[in-house]
Biopython code that builds the backbone (N, CA, C, O; Angstrom):
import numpy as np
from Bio.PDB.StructureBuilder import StructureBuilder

atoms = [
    (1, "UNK", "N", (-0.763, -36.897, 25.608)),
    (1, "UNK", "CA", (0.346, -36.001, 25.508)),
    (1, "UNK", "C", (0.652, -35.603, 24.093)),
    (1, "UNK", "O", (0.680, -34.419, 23.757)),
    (2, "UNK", "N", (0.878, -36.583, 23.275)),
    (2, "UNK", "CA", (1.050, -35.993, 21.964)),
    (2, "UNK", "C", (0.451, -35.312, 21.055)),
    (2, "UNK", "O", (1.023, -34.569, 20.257)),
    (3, "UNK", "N", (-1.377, -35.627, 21.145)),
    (3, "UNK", "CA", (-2.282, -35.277, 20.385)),
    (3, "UNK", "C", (-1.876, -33.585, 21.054)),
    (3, "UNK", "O", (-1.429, -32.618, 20.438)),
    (4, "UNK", "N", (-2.237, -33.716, 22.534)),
    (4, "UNK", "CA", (-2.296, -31.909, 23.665)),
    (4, "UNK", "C", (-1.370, -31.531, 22.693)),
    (4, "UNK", "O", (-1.993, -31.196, 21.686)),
    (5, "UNK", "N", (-0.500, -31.459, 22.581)),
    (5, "UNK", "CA", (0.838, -30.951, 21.745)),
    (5, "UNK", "C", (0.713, -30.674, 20.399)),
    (5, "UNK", "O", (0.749, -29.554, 19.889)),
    (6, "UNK", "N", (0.634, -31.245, 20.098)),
    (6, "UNK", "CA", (0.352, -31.036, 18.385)),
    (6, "UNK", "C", (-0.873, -30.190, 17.693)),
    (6, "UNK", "O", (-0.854, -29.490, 16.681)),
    (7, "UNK", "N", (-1.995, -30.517, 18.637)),
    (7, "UNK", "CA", (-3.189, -29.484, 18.796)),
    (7, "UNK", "C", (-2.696, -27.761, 19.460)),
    (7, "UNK", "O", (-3.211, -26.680, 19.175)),
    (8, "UNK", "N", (-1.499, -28.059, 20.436)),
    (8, "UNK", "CA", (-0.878, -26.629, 20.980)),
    (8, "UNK", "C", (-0.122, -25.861, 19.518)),
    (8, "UNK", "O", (-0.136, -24.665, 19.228)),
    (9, "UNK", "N", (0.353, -26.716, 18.950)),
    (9, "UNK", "CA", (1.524, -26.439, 18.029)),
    (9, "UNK", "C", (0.673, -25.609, 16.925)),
    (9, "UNK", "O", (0.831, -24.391, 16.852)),
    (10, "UNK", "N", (-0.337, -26.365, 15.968)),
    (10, "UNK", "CA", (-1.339, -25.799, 15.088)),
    (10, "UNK", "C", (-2.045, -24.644, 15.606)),
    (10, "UNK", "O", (-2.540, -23.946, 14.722)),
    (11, "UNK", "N", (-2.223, -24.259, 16.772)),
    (11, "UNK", "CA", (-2.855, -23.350, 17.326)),
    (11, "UNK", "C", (-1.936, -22.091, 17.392)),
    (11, "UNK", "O", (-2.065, -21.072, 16.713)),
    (12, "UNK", "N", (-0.841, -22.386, 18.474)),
    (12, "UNK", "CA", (0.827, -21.189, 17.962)),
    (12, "UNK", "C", (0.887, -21.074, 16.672)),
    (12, "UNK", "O", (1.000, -19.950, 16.182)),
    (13, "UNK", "N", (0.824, -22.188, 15.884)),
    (13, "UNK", "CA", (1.045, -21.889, 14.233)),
    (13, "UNK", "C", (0.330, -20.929, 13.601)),
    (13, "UNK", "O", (0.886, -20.059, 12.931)),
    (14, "UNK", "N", (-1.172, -21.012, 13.779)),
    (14, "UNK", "CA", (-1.923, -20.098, 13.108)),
    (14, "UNK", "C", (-2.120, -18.533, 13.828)),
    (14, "UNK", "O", (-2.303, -17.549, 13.112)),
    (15, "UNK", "N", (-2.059, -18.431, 15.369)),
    (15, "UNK", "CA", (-1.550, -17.382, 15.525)),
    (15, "UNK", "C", (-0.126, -16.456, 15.262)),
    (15, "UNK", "O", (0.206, -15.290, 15.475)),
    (16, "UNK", "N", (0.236, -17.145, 14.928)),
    (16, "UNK", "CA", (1.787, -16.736, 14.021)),
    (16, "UNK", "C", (1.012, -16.372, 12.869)),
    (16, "UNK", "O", (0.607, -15.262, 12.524)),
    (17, "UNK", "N", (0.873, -17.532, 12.317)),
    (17, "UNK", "CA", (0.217, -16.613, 10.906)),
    (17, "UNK", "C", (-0.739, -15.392, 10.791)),
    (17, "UNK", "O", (-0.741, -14.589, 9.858)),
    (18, "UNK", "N", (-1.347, -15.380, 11.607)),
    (18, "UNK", "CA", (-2.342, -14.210, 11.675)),
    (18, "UNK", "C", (-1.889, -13.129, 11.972)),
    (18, "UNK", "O", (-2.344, -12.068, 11.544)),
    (19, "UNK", "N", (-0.736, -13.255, 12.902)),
    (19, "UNK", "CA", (-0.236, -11.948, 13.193)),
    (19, "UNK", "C", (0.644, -11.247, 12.137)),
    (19, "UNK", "O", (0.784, -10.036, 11.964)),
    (20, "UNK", "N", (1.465, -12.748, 11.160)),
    (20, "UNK", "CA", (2.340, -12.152, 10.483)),
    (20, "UNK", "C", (1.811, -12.073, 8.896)),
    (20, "UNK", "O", (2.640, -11.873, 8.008)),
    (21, "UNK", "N", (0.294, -12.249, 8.558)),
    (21, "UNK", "CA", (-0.230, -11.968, 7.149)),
    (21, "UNK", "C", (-0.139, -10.574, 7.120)),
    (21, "UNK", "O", (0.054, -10.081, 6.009)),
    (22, "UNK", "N", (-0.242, -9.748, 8.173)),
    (22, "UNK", "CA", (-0.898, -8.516, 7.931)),
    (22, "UNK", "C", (0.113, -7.603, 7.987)),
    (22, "UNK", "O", (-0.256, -6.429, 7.986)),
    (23, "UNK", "N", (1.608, -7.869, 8.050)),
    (23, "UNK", "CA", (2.924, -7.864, 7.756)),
    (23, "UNK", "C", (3.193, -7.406, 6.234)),
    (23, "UNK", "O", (3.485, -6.457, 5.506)),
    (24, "UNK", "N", (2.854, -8.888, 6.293)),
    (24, "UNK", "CA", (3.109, -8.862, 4.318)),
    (24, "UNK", "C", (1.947, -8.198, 3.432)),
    (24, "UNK", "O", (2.033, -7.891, 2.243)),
    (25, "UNK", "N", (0.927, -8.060, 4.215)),
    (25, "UNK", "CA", (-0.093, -6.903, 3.287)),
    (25, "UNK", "C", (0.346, -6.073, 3.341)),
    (25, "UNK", "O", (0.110, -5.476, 2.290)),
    (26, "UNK", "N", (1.230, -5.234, 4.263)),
    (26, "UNK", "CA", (1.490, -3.775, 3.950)),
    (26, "UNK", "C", (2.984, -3.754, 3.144)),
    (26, "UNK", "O", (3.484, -2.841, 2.487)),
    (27, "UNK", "N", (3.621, -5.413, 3.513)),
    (27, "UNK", "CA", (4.966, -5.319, 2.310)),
    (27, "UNK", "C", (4.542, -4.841, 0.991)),
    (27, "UNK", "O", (4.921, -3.846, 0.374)),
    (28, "UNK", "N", (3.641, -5.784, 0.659)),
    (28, "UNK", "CA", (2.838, -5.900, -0.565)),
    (28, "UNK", "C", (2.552, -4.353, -1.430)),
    (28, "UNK", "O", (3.063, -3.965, -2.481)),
    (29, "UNK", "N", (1.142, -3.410, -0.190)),
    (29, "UNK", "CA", (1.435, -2.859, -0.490)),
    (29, "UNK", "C", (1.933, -1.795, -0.756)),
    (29, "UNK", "O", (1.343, -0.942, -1.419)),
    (30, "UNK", "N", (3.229, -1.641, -0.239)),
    (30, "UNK", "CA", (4.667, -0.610, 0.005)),
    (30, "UNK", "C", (5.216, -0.777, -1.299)),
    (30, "UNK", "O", (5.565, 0.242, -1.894)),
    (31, "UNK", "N", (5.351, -1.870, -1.834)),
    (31, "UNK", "CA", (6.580, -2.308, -2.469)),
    (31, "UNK", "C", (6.189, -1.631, -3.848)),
    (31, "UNK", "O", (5.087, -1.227, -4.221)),
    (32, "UNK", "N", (7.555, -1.623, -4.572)),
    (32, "UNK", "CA", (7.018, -0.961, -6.312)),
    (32, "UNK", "C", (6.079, -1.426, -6.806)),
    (32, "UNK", "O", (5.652, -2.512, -6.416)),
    (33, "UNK", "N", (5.595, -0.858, -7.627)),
    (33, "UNK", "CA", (4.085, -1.483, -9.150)),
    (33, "UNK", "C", (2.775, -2.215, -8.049)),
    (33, "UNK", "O", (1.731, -2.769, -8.394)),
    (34, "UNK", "N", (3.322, -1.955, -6.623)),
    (34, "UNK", "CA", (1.939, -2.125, -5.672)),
    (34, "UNK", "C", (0.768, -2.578, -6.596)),
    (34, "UNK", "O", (0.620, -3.797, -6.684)),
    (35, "UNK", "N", (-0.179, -1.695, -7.376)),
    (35, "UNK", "CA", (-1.122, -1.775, -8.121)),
    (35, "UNK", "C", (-0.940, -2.840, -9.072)),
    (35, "UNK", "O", (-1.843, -3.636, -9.326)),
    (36, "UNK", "N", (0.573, -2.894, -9.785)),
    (36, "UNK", "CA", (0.756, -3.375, -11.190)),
    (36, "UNK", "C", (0.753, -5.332, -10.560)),
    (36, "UNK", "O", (0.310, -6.328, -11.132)),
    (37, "UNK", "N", (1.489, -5.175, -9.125)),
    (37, "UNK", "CA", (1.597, -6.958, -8.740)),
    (37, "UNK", "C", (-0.012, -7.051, -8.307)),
    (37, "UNK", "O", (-0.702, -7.827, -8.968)),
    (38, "UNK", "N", (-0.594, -6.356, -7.311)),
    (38, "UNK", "CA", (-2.451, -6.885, -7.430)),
    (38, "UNK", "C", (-3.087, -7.133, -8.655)),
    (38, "UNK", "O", (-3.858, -8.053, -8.930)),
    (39, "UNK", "N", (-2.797, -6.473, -9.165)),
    (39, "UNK", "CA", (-3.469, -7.025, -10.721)),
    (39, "UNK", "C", (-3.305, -8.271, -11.035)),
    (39, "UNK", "O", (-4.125, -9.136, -11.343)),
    (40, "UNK", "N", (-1.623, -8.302, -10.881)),
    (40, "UNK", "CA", (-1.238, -10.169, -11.576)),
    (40, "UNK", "C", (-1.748, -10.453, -10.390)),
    (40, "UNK", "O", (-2.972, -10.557, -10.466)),
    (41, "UNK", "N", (-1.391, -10.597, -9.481)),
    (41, "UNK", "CA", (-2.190, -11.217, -8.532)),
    (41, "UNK", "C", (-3.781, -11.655, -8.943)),
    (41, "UNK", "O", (-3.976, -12.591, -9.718)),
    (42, "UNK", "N", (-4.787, -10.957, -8.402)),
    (42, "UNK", "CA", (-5.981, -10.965, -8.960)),
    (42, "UNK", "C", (-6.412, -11.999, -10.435)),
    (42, "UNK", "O", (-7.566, -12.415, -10.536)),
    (43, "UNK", "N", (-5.512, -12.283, -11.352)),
    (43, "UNK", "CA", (-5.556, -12.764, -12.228)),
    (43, "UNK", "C", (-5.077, -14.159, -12.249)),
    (43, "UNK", "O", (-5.085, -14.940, -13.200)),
    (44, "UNK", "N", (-4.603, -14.367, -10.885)),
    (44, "UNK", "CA", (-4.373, -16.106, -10.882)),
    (44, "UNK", "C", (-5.386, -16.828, -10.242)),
    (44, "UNK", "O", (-5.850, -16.806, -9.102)),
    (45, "UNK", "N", (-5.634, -17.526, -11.334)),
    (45, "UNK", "CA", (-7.444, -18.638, -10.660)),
    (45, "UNK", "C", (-7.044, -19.562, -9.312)),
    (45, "UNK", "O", (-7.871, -19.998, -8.510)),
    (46, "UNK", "N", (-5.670, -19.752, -9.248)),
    (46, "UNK", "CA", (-6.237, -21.019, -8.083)),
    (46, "UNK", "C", (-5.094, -20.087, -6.965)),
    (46, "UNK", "O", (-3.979, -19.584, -7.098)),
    (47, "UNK", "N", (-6.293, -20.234, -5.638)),
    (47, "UNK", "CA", (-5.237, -19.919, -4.412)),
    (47, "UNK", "C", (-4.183, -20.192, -4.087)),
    (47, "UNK", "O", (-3.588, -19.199, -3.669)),
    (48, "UNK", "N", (-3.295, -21.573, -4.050)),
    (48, "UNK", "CA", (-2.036, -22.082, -3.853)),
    (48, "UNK", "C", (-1.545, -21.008, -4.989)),
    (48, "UNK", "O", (-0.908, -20.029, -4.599)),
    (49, "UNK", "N", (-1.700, -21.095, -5.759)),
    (49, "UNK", "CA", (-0.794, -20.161, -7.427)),
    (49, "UNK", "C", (-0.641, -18.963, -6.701)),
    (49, "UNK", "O", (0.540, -18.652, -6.548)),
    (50, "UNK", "N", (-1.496, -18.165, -6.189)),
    (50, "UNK", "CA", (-1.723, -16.898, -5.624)),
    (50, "UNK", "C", (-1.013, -17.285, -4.247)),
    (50, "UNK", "O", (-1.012, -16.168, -3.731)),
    (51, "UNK", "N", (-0.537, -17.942, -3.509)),
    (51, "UNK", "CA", (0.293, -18.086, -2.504)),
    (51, "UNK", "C", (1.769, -17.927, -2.818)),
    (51, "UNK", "O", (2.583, -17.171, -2.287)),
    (52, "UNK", "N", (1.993, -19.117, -4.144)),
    (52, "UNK", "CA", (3.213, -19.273, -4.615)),
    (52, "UNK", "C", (3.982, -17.710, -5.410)),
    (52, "UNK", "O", (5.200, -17.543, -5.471)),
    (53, "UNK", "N", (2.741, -16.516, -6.058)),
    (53, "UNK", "CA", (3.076, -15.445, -5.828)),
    (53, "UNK", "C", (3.605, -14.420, -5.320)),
    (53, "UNK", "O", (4.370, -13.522, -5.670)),
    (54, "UNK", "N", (2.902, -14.811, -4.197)),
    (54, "UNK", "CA", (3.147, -13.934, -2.851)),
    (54, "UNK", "C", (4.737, -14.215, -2.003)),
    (54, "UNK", "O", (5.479, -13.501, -1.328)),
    (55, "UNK", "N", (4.760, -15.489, -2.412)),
    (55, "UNK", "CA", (6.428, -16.255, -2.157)),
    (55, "UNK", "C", (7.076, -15.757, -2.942)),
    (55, "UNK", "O", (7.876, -14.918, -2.527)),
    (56, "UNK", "N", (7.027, -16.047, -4.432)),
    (56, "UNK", "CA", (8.547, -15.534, -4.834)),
    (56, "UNK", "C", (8.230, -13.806, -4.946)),
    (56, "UNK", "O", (9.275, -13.194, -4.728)),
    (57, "UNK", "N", (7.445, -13.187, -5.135)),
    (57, "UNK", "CA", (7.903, -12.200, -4.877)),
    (57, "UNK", "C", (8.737, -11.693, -3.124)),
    (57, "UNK", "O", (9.662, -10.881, -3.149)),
    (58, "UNK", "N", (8.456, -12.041, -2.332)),
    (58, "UNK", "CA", (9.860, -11.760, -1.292)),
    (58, "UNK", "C", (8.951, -10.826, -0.068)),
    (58, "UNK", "O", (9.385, -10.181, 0.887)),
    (59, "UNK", "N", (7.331, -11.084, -0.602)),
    (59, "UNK", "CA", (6.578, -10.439, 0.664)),
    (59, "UNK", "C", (6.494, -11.234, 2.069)),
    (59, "UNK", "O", (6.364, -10.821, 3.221)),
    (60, "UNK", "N", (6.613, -12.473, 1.557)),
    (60, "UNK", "CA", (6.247, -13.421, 2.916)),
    (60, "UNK", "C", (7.308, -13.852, 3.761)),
    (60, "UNK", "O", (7.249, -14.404, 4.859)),
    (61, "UNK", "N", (8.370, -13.484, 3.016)),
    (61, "UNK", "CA", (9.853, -13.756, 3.673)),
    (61, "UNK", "C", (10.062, -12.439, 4.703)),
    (61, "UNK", "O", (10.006, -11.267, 4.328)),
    (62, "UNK", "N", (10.263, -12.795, 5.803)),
    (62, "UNK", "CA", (10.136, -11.736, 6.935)),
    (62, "UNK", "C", (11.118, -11.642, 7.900)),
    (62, "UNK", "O", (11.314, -12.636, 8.599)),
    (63, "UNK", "N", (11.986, -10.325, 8.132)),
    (63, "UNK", "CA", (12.892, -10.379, 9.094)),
    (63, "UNK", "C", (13.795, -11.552, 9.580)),
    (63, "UNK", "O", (13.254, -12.547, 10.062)),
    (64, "UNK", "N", (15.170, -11.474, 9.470)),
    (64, "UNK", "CA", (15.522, -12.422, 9.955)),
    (64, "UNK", "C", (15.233, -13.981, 9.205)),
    (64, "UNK", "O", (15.711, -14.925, 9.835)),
    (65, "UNK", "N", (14.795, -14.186, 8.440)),
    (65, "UNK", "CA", (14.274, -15.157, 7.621)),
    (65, "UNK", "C", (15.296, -15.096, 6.010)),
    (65, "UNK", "O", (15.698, -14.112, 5.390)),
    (66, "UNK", "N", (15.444, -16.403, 5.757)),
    (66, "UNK", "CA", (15.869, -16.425, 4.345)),
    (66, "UNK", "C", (14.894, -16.951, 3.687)),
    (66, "UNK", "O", (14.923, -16.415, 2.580)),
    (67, "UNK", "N", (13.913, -17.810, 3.738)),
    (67, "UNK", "CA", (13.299, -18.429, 2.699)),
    (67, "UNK", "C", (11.328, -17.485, 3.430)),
    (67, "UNK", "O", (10.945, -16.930, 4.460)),
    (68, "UNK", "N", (10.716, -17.871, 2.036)),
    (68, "UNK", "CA", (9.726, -17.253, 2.314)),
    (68, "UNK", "C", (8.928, -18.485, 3.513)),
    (68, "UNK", "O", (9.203, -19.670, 3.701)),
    (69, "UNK", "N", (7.422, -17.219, 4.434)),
    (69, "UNK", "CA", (7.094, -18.092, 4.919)),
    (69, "UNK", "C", (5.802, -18.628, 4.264)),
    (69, "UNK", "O", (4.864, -17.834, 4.186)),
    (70, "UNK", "N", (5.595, -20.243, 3.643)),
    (70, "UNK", "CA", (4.100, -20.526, 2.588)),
    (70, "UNK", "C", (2.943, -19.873, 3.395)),
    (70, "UNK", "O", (2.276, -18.910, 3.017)),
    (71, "UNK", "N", (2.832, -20.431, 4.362)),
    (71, "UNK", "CA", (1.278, -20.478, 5.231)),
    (71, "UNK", "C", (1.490, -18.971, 5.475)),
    (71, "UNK", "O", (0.349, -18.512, 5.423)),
    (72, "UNK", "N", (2.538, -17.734, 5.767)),
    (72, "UNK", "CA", (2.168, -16.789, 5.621)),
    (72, "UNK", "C", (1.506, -16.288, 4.316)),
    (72, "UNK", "O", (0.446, -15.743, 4.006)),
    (73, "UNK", "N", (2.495, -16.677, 3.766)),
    (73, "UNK", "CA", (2.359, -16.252, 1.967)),
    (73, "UNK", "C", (0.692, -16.513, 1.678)),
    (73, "UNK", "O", (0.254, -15.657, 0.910)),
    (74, "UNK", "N", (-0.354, -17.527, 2.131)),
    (74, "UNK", "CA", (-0.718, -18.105, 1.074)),
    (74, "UNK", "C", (-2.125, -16.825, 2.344)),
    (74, "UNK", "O", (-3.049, -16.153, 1.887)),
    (75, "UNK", "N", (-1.851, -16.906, 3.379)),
    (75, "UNK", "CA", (-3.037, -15.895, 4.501)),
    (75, "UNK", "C", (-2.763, -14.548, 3.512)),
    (75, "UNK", "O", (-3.684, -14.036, 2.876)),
    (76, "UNK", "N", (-1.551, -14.107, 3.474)),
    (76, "UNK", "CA", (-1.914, -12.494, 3.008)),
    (76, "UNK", "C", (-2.147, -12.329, 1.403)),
    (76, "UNK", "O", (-2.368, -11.210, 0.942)),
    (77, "UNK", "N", (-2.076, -13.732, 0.388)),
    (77, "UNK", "CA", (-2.726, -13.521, -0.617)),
    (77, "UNK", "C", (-4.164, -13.566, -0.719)),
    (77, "UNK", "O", (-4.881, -13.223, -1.659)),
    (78, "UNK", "N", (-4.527, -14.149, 0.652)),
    (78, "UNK", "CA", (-5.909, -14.469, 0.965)),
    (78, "UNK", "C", (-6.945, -12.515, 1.087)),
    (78, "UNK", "O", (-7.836, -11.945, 0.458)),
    (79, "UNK", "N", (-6.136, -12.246, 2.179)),
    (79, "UNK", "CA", (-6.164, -10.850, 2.835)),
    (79, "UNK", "C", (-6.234, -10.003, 1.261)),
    (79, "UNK", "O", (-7.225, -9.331, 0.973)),
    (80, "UNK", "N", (-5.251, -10.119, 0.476)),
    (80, "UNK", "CA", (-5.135, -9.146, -0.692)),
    (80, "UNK", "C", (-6.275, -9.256, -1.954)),
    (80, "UNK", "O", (-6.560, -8.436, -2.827)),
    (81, "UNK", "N", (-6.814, -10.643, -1.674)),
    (81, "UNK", "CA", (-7.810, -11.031, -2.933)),
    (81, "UNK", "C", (-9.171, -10.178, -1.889)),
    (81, "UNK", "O", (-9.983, -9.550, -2.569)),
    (82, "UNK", "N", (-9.344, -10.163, -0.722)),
    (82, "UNK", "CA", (-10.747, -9.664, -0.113)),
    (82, "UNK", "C", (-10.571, -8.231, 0.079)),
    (82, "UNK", "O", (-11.664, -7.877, 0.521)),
    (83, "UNK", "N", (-9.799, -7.169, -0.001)),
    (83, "UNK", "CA", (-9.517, -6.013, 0.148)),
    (83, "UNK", "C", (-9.552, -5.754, -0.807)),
    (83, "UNK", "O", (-10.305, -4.792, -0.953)),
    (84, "UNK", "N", (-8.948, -6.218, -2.054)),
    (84, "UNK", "CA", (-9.240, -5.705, -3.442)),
    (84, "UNK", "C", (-10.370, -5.785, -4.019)),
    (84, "UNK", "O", (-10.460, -5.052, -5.003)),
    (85, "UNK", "N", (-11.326, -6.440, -3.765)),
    (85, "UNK", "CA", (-12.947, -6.944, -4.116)),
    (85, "UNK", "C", (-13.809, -6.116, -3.744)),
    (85, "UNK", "O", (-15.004, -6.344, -3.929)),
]
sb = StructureBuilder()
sb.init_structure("model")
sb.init_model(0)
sb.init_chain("A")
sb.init_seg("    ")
for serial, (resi, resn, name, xyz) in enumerate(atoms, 1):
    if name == "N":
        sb.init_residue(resn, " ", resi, " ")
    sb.init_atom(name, np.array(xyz, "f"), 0.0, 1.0, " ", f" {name:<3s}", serial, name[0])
structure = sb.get_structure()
């Protein structure tokens, strides 16, 4: 019972995320200096850093939400480093 569950939970989890990275790619890029934040973006070496980006700037924080979401944050910095390449 618990493992079924917790294996259900990670599974809802990442379909959440998947649905809601591609959210914050078009927050991303909607939002002012679009070009000018991919750049800084692009220029941070480690992925978590490039997640923690994507957080405080206010892309991953979504509807109804006050705080950003990480595991979104860290999928659509993912999404933004392979589209820009």
């Amino acid at each position: 019972g618990g493992k079924a569950n917790e294996l259900a939970q990670q599974k809802a989890d990442k379909a959440v995320v998947a649905v809601l990275a591609p959210i914050c790619v078009d927050k991303f890029r909607h939002a002012k200096n679009a070009d000018e934040n991919l750049g800084k973006l692009n220029a941070i070496s480690y992925s978590w850093e490039k997640g923690t980006y994507v957080s405080q700037g206010g892309w991953a924080t979504l509807p109804g939400n006050a705080e950003p979401n990480s595991a979104v944050a860290q999928a659509c910095a993912e999404m933004l480093g392979t589209v820009a390449k």
